[in-house]
C-alpha atoms as one frame of an Amber mdcrd trajectory, in Angstrom:
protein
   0.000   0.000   0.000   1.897   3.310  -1.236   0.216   6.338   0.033   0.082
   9.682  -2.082   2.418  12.190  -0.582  -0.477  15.004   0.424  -0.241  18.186
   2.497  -2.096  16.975   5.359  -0.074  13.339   5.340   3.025  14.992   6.215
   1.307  16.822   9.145   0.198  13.305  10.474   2.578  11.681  13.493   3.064
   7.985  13.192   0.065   6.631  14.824  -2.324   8.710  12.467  -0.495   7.218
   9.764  -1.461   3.905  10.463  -4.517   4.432  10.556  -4.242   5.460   6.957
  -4.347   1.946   6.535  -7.146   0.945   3.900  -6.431  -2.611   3.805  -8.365
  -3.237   7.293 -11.345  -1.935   8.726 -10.904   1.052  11.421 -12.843   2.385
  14.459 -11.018   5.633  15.445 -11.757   6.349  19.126  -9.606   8.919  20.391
 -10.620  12.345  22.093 -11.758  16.174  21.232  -9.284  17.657  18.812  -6.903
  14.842  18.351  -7.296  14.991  14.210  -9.863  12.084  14.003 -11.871  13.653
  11.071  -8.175  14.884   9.668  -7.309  11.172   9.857 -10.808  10.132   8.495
 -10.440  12.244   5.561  -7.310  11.806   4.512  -8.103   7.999   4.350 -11.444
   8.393   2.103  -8.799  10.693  -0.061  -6.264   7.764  -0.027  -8.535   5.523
  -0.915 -10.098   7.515  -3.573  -6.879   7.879  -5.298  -5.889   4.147  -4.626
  -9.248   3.583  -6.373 -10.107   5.533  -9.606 -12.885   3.534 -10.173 -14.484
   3.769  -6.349 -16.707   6.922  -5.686 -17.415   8.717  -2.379 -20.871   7.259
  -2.437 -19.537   3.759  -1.772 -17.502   4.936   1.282 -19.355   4.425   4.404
 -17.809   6.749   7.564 -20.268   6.817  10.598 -20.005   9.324  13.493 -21.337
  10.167  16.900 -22.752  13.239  16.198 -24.738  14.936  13.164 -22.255  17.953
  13.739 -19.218  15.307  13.783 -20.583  13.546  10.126 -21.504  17.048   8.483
 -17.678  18.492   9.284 -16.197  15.404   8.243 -18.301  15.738   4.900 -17.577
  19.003   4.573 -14.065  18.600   5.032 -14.115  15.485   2.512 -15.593  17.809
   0.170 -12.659  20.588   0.549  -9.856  17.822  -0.074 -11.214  16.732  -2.641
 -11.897  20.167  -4.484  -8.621  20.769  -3.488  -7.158  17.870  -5.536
């Protein structure tokens, strides 16, 4: 699994990267303002570009909160206009 050198990857500390991960399934627990949806997005992104073929629709990412899923979607959104 190569990952694509991005922006926010090289922000990430080791543990984050692993999480990066797409070969496995992944519950991040972790607390308040530890980069979860950071981490979350960047691995939809890495996937994505793993994937041409995949589209976001066939991603599923659940949250706690309706605040939690609609900032991780928005985020998702930014990277991805970004790209």
């Amino acid at each position: 699994m190569a990952l694509l050198d991005t922006p926010i990857l090289r922000k990430l500390h080791d543990e984050q990267k692993h999480a990066l991960d797409w070969t496995r399934n992944l519950a991040v627990l972790a607390n308040a303002g530890s980069g979860k949806t950071t981490v979350l997005v960047e691995r939809i992104v890495q996937i994505l570009n793993a994937h041409r073929d995949l589209t976001l629709d066939r991603i599923v990412a659940i949250t706690f909160t309706r605040k939690a899923g609609a900032q991780l979607q928005e985020r998702l959104h930014s990277a991805l206009a970004a790209q």
